[in-house]
N, C-alpha and C positions, 0 to 999 in steps of 0.2 A: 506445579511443575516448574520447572527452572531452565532457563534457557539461556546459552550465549553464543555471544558474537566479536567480534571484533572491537575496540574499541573508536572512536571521533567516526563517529555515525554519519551520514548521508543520506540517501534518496534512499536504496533499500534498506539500508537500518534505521531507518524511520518508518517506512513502511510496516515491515513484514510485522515491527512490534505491533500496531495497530490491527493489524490481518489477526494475528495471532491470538490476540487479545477478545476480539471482535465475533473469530469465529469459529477458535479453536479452544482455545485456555484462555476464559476469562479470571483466573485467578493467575496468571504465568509470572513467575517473576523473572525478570533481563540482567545479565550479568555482561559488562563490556570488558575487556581485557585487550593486552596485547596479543598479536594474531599466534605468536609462538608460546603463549599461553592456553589455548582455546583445548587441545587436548590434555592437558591437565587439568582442568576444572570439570571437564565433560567424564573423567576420571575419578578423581575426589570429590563432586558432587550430583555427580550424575544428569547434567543438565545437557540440553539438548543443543546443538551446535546449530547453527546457521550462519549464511550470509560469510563465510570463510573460505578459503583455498581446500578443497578435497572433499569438504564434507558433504551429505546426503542432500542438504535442504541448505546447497547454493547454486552457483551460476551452473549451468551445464546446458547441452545443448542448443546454445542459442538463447538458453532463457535466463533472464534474472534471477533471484532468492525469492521473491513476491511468489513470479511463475510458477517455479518447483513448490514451492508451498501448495502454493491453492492447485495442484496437480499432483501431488502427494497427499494431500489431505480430501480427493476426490472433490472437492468444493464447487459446487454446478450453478451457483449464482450468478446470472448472465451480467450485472452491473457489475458484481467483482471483476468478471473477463475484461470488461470495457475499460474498469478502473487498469489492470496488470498492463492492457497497452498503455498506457500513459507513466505511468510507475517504469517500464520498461525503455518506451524512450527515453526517461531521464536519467537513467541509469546505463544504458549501453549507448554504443553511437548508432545506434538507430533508431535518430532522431525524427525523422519522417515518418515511424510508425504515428505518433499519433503527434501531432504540435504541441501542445500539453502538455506533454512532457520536460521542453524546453522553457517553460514558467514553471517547472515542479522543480526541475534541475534550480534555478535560479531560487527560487525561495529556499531551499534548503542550502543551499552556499550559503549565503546570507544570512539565514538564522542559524549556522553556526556560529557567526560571531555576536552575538545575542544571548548567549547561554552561559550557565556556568559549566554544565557539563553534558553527559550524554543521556543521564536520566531524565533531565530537563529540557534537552532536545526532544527527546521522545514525544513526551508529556504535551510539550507546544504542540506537535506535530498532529497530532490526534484531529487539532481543528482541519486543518487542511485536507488530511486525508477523508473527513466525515464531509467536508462540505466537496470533494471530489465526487467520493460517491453518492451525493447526490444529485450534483452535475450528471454525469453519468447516466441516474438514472433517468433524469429529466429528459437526454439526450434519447435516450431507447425510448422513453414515452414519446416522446414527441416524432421520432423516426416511425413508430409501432401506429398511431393514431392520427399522421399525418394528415388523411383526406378527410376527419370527421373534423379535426381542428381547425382547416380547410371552411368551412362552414359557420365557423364561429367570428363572433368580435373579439377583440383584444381582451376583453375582461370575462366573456363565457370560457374561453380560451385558458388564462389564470386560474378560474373555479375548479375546471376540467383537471387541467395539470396537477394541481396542489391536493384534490382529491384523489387522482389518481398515484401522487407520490406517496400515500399514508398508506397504501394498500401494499 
């Protein structure tokens, strides 16, 4: 399936490709363009819009293109949700949703100018967002098991954690 978006990508068009990739269309291909291109291509190739002014699967309500994804796509993975707040601050000015946002915002400035282009952005990006959501989940483990890890040493503690991140 084919998707596009906007073109000189950022915090949510780095994201959602990975979202989408990850847990929707693992075979999706990304198409960037300029924004007054986006309904001609979605036209002549049938692909599916995001992350643009009007369309289904962007900003609305409050919420980022991430959001509306994993909320259109019914997506119930509690690390995803954890992940959208942080993806969400770095993309709106609600920055104080989650602080993390504000080093997501900052690495993706920056690795714009590191790229050749927006394919390439993407592509880097994959690391970031894979090693978020495991922060993430590390974060809900360690919140969910707080008083048993509580009981541990430093290194029972590690075993605990890392086994329960494979699960």
């Amino acid at each position: 399936m084919k998707w596009v978006t906007r073109e000189y990508v950022h915090v949510d068009r780095t994201a959602c490709p990975w979202l989408i990739k990850k847990f929707i269309d693992p075979k999706a291909e990304f198409i960037f363009v300029p924004t007054e291109r986006i309904e001609e291509v979605v036209k002549m190739q049938g692909a599916t819009p995001f992350d643009a002014p009007g369309v289904k699967l962007g900003h609305r309500d409050g919420k980022c293109s991430f959001e509306t994804i994993i909320e259109e796509y019914n997506l119930k993975d509690p690390v995803l949700h954890e992940l959208a707040r942080i993806v969400h601050s770095a993309d709106t000015s609600d920055k104080e949703l989650a602080l993390e946002g504000i080093g997501l915002d900052a690495i993706m400035t920056g690795a714009r100018f590191n790229v050749q282009d927006d394919f390439e952005a993407v592509e880097k990006a994959k690391y970031v967002y894979e090693a978020l959501y495991s922060y993430c989940k590390f974060k809900l483990l360690r919140k969910k098991y707080r008083k048993e890890l509580e009981k541990m040493d430093r290194k029972q503690q590690g075993e605990f954690v890392r086994r329960k991140m494979q699960e």
